[in-house]
LODREN-48532 format. One line per 10 residues: number of its first residue (from 1); their letters; for each residue z, y, x of C-alpha. Coordinates in Angstrom, 1 decimal, always signed. Example, Ala and Ser with C-alpha at 12.3 -4.5 7.8 and 13.67 -1.06 7.14 Angstrom:
2
1> AS> +7.8 -4.5 +12.3  +7.1 -1.1 +13.7
//
This chain:
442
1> XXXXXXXXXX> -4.5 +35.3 +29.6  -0.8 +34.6 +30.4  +0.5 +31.3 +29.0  +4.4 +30.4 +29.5  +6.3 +27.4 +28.6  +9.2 +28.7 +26.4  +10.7 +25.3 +25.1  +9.9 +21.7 +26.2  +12.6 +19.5 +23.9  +11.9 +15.7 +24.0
11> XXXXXXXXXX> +8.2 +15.9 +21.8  +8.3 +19.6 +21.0  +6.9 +22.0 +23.1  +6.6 +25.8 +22.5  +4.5 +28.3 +24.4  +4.2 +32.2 +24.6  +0.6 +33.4 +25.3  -0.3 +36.7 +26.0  -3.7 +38.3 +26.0  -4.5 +41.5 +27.7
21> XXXXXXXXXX> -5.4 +44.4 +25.4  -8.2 +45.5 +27.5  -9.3 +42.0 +27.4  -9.5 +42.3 +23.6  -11.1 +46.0 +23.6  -14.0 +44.3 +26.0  -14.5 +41.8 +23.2  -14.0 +44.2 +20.5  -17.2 +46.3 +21.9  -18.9 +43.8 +23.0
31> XXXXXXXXXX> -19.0 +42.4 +19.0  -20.0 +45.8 +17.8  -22.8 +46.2 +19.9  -24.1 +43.0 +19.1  -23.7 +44.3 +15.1  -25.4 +47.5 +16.1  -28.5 +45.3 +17.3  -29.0 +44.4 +13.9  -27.3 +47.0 +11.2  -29.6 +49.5 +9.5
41> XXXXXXXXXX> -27.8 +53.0 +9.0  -29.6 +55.9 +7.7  -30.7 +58.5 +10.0  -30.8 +55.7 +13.0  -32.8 +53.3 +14.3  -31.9 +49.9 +14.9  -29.8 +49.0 +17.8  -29.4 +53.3 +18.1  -26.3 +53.4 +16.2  -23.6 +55.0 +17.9
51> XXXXXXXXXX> -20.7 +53.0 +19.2  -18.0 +55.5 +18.2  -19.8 +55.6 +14.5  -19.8 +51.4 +14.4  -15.9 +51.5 +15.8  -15.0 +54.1 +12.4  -16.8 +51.6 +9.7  -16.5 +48.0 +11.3  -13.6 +48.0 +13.6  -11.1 +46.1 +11.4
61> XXXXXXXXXX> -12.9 +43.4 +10.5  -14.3 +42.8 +13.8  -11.0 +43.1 +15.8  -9.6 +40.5 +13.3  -12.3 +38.3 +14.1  -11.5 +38.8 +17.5  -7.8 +38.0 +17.1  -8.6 +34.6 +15.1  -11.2 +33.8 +18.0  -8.8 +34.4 +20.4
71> XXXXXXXXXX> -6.0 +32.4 +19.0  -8.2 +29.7 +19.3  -9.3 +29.9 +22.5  -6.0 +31.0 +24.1  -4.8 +27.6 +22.0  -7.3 +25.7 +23.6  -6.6 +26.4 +26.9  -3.3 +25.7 +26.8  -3.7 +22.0 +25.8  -6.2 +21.7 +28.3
81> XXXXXXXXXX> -4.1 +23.7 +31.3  -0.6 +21.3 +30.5  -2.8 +18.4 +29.5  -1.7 +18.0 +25.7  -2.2 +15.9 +23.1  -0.8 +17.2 +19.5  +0.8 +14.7 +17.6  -0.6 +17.0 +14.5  -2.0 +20.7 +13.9  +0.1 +23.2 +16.2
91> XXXXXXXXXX> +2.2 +25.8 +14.5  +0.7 +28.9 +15.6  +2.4 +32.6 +14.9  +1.7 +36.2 +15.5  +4.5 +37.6 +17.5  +3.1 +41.2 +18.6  +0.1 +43.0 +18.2  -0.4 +46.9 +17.7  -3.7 +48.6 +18.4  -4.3 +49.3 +22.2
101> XXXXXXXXXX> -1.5 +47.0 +22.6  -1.7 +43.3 +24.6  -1.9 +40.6 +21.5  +1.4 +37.8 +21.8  +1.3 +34.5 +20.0  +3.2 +31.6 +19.8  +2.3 +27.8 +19.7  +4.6 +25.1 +18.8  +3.8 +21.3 +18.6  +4.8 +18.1 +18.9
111> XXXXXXXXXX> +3.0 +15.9 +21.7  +2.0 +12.3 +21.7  +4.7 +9.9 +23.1  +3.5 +8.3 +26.7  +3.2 +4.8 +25.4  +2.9 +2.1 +27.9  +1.4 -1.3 +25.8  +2.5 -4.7 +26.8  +0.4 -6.9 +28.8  -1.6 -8.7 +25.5
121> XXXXXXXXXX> -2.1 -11.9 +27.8  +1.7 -12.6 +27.2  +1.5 -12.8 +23.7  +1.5 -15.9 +21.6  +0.5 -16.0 +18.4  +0.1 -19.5 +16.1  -3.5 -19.1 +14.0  -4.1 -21.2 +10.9  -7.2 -23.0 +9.9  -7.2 -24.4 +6.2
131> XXXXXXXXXX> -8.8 -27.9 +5.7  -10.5 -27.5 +2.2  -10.5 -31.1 +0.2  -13.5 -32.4 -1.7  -11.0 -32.1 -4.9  -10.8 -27.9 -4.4  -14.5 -27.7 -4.2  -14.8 -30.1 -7.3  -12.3 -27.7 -9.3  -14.0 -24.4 -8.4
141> XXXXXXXXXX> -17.5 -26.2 -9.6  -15.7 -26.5 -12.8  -14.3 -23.3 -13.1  -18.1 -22.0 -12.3  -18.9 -24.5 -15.1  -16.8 -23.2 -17.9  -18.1 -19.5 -17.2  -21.7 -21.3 -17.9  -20.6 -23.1 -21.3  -21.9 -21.4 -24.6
151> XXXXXXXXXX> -20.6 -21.3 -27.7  -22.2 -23.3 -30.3  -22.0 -22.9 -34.5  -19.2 -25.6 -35.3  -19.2 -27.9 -38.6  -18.4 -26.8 -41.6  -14.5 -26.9 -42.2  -13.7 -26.1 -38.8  -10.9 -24.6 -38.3  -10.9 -22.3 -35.1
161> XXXXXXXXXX> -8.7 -22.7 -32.1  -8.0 -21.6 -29.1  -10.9 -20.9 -26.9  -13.3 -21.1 -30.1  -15.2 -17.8 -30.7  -15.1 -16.7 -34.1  -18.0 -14.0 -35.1  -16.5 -11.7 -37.2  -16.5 -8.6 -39.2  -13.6 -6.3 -38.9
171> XXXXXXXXXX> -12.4 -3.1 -40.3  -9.0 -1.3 -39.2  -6.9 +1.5 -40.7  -3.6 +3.0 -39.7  -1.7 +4.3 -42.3  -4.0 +2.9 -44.7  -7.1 +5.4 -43.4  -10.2 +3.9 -40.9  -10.3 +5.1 -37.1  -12.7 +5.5 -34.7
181> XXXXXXXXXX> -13.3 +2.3 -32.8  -11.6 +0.1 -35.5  -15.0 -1.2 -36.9  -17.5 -3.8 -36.0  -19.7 -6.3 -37.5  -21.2 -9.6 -35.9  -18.2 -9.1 -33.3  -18.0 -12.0 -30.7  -14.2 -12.9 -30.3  -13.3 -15.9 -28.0
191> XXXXXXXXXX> -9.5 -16.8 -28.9  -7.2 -16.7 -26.8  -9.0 -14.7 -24.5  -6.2 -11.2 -25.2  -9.4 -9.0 -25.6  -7.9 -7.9 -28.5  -4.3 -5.9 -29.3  -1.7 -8.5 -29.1  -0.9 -10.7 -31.6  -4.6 -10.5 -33.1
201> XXXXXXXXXX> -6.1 -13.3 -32.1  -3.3 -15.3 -32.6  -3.7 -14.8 -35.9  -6.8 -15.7 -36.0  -6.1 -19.0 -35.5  -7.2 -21.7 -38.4  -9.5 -19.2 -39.7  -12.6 -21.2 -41.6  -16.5 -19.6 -42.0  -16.2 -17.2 -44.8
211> XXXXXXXXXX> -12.7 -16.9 -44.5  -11.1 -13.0 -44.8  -7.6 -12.3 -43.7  -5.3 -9.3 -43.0  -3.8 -9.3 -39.5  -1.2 -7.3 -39.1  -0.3 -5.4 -35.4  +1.1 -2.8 -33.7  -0.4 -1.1 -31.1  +1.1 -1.2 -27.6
221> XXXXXXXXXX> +3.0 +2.2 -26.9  +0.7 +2.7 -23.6  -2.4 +2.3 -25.7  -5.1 +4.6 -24.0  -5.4 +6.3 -27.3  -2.5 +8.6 -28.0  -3.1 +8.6 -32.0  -2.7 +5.2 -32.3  +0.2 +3.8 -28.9  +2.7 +2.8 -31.0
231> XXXXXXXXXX> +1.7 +2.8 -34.3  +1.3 -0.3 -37.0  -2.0 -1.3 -38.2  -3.8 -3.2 -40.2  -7.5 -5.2 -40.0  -9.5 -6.4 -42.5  -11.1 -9.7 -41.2  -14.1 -11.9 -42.3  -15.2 -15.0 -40.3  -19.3 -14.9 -40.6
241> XXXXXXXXXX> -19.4 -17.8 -37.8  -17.0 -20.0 -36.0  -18.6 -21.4 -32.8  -17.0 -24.0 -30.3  -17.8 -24.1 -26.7  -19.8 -26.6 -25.4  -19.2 -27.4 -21.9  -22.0 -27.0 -19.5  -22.5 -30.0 -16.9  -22.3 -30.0 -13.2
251> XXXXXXXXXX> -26.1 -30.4 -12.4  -29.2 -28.8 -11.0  -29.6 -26.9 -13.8  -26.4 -25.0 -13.5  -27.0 -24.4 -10.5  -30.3 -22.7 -11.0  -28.5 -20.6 -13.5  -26.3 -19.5 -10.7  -29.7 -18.5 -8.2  -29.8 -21.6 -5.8
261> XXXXXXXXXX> -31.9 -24.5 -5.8  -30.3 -27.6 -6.6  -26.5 -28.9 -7.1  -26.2 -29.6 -3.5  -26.9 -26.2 -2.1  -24.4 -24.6 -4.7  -21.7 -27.1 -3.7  -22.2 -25.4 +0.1  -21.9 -22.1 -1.5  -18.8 -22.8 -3.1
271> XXXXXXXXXX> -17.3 -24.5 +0.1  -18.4 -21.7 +2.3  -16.5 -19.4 +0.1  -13.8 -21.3 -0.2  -13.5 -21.6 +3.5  -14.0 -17.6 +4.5  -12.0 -16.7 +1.5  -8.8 -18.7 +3.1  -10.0 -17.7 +6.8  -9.5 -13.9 +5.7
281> XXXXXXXXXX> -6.3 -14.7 +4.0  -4.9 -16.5 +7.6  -6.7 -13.5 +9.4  -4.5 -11.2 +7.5  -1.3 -13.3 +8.3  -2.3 -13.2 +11.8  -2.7 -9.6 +12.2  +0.4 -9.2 +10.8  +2.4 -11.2 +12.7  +1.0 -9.6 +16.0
291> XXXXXXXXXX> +1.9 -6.2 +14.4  +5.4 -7.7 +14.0  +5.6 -8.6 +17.8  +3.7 -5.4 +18.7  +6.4 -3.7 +16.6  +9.5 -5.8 +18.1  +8.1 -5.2 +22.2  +7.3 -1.2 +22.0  +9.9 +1.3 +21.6  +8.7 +5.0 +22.0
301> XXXXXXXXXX> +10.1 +8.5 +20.8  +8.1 +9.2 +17.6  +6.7 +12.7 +16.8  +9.3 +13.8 +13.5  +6.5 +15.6 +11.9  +4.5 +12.2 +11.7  +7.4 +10.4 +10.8  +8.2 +13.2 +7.7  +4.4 +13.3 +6.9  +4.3 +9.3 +6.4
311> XXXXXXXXXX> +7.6 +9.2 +4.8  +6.5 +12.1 +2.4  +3.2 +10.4 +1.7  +5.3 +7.0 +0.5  +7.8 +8.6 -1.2  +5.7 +10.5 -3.6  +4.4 +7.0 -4.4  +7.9 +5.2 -5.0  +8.6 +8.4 -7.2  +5.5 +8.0 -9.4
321> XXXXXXXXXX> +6.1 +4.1 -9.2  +9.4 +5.1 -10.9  +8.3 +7.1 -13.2  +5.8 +4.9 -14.3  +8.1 +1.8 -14.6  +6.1 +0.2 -12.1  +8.3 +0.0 -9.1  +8.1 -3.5 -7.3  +11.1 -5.8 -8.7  +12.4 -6.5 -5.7
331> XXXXXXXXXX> +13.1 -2.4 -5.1  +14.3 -2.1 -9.1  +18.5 -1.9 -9.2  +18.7 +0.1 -5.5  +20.0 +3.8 -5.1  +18.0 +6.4 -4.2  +19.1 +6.3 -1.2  +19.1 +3.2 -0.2  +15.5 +3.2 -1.2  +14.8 +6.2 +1.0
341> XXXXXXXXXX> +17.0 +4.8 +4.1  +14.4 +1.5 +3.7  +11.0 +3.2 +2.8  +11.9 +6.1 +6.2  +12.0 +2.9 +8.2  +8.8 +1.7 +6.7  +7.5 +5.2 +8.0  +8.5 +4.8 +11.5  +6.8 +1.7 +11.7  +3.7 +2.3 +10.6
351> XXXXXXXXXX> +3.5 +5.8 +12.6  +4.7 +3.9 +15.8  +1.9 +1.4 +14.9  -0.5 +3.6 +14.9  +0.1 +5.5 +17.8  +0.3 +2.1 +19.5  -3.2 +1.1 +18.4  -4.7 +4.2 +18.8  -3.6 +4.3 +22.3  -5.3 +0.9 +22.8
361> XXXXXXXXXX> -8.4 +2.0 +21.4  -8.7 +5.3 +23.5  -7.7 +3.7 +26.8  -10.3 +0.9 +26.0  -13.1 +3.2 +24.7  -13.2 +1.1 +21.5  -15.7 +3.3 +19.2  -16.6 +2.4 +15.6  -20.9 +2.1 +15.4  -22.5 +4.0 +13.0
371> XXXXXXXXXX> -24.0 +0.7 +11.5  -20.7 -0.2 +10.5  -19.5 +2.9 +9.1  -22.9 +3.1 +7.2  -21.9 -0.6 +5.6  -18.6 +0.5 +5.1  -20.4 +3.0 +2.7  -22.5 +1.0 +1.5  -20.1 -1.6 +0.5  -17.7 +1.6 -1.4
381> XXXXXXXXXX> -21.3 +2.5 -3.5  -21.7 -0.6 -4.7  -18.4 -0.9 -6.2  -19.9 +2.2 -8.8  -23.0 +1.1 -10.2  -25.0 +3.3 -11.3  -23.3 +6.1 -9.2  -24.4 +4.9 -5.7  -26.1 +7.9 -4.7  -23.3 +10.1 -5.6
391> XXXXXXXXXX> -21.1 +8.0 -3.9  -23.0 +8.2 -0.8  -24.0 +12.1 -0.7  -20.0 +12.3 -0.8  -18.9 +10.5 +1.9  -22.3 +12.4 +3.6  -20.8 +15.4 +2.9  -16.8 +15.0 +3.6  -15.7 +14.5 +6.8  -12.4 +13.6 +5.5
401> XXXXXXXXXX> -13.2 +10.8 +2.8  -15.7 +9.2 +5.9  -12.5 +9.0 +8.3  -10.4 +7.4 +5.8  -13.4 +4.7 +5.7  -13.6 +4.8 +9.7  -9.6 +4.3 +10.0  -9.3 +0.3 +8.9  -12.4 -0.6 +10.8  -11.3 +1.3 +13.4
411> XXXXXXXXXX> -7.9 -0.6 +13.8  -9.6 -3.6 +13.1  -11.7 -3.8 +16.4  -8.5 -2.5 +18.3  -6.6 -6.0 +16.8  -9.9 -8.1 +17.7  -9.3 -6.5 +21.3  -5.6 -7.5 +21.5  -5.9 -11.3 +19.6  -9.0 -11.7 +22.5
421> XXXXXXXXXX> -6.5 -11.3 +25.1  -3.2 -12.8 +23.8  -2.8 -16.6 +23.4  -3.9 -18.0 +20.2  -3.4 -21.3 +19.0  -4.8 -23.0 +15.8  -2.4 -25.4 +13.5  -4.3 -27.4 +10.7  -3.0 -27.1 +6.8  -3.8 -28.1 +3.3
431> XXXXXXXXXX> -4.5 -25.1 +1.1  -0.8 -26.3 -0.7  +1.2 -25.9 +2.7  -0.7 -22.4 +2.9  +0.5 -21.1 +0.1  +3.1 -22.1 +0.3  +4.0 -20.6 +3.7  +2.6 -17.5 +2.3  +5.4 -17.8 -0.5  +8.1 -18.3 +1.7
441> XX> +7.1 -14.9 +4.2  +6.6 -13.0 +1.0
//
């Protein structure tokens, strides 16, 4: 096998490789004696076939399997001989082959950048640990609270307000005929709560035990059902039941109802959520103000194709963002292309990023355990009840959906590596000063 370096320009690097044809005739018989071992023919025994008679029937097919095999290998070699490291899949062509004739290919590809990371010790990062008041625990015990209340029949006369739950029976029709879905009976509406299409409940409001009423609405033009987005219809309401809520005290007993023991152990709950719920949030700020610096200190070629790929990727996002009337206010009012000149910059980063990190993590042999990978898992079944098997037998059998799992755990050790080097220091806030720092960097 001849391999010769045709192009080396910055990242891109082309190659000729050249494989003798006798090399491929050797492999060529070998293969169809190894069928002939095993293929019945009449008139011979097994492994008696004639070579000459195998050559006429399954020569094709075996010489292109001996082609593909041999791009492969021949590819191989060559990123182990020049020590390569593809930024993504090589483009490989067929550039001669005739029959007798020596095969020629050609491989192009993009190599990984030699990145050179910053010594970690010298950076300094600022960490923040939230002091949670007495007064946030108290409110989130409330909140917990309310969920608890229940709704109790009110007296006779009320009239319902917000937050009441009126029981009712409904029927609607769209030009004046019923559809599916628009009927119930004994219905359980809390007011207020926009369950409902908008502008029903509000109408709703006042309504008295026995009272009937016609509430008139449209539906929104993004309604799920296509028959009625848009359209004007009208309900026929009856009140059966107006019930008030009755709110639920903060005391052993709720807590019970929520699976602990006693007042006291759900108040250490709460503030242990509290606390890892805001020590997540400053982790994330953390991380990405050390991707910031990591950002600012590195400056490498990037591969183009990884760079186009990315960009590609995000733009196809903007584009159904935009055509969905969901693009983020701040990027609503800008050209095309001043939204493209932004987002390819956005790409660069995030490719140089990664090539940064993963560098880190193969230089340090930083691996991701199988335990985690098999939480990871876990924890993406449980978000489909009812479906967890499925959703595990997918991941089991798609290579592809389990890396996209392994890829945030995987950078997240690699940033546990770097912040347990660099120098960290903590700063004490109230959650009002965190927020609104986070406001401020948003």
């Amino acid at each position: 096998m001849q391999i010769t370096e045709t192009n080396a320009n910055g990242l891109k690097r082309e190659f000729k490789v050249v494989i003798p044809a006798d090399k491929l005739k050797d492999q060529v018989d070998s293969r169809l004696k190894e069928l002939g071992e095993r293929i019945k023919m009449p008139g011979f025994r097994p492994g008696k076939v004639p070579l000459q008679l195998l050559k006429q029937r399954y020569e094709k097919s075996v010489m292109g399997e001996v082609l593909e095999r041999s791009v492969q290998e021949g590819s191989s070699q060559l990123m182990t001989e020049h020590n390569l490291r593809p930024a993504g899949q090589p483009k490989v062509e067929i550039v001669k082959f005739e029959d007798g004739q020596d095969l020629e290919f050609s491989v192009a590809l993009e190599v990984i950048p030699e990145i050179t990371p910053v010594d970690f010790k010298t950076i300094s990062l600022q960490k923040t640990v939230v002091e949670v008041p007495e007064s946030e625990i108290e409110e989130s015990l409330q909140r917990l609270a309310k969920r608890q209340r229940k709704a109790e029949p009110a007296a006779e006369g009320h009239a319902a307000q917000s937050g009441d739950v009126a029981v009712i029976d409904f029927v609607g029709r769209v030009d004046g005929k019923e559809f599916d879905g628009g009927k119930a009976e004994d219905f359980h509406l809390e007011l207020g709560s926009g369950m409902f299409i908008p502008g029903f409940e509000d109408q709703l409001i006042g309504l008295k035990k026995g009272d009937s009423r016609t509430v008139k609405v449209t539906f929104p033009a993004e309604y799920g059902n296509k028959e009625l987005a848009g359209k004007p219809a009208e309900f026929e309401v009856t009140a059966k039941e107006i019930r008030t809520p009755v709110d639920t005290p903060l005391d052993d007993e709720l807590a019970k109802a929520m699976g602990v023991d006693d007042l006291a152990t759900l108040r250490k709950r709460v503030r242990e959520q509290i606390e890892r719920d805001y020590g997540l949030a400053a982790r994330s700020r953390l991380k990405r103000g050390l991707l910031d610096l990591l950002a600012d200190k590195h400056d490498f070629t990037l591969p183009e194709s990884l760079v186009d790929a990315e960009f590609e990727a995000i733009w196809r996002q903007i584009e159904a963002d935009i055509k969905a009337d969901r693009l983020d206010a701040e990027d609503k009012g800008k050209s095309e292309d001043q939204l493209k000149s932004e987002y390819q910059d956005i790409a660069k980063r995030r490719v140089k990023l990664g090539l940064l990190l993963s560098e880190v993590g193969r230089a340090n042999n930083i691996q991701v355990p199988n335990e985690d990978l098999t939480r990871a898992v876990i924890a993406e079944a449980r978000r489909f009840p009812g479906q967890e098997k499925q959703v595990i037998d997918y991941y089991q059998k798609s290579p592809e959906a389990l890396n996209q799992l392994r890829a945030p755990i995987y950078e997240d050790k690699v940033i546990d590596f770097i912040l347990e080097m660099a120098q960290v220091s903590e700063r004490r806030a109230t959650p009002d000063e965190f927020r609104k720092e986070g406001d401020e960097a948003a």
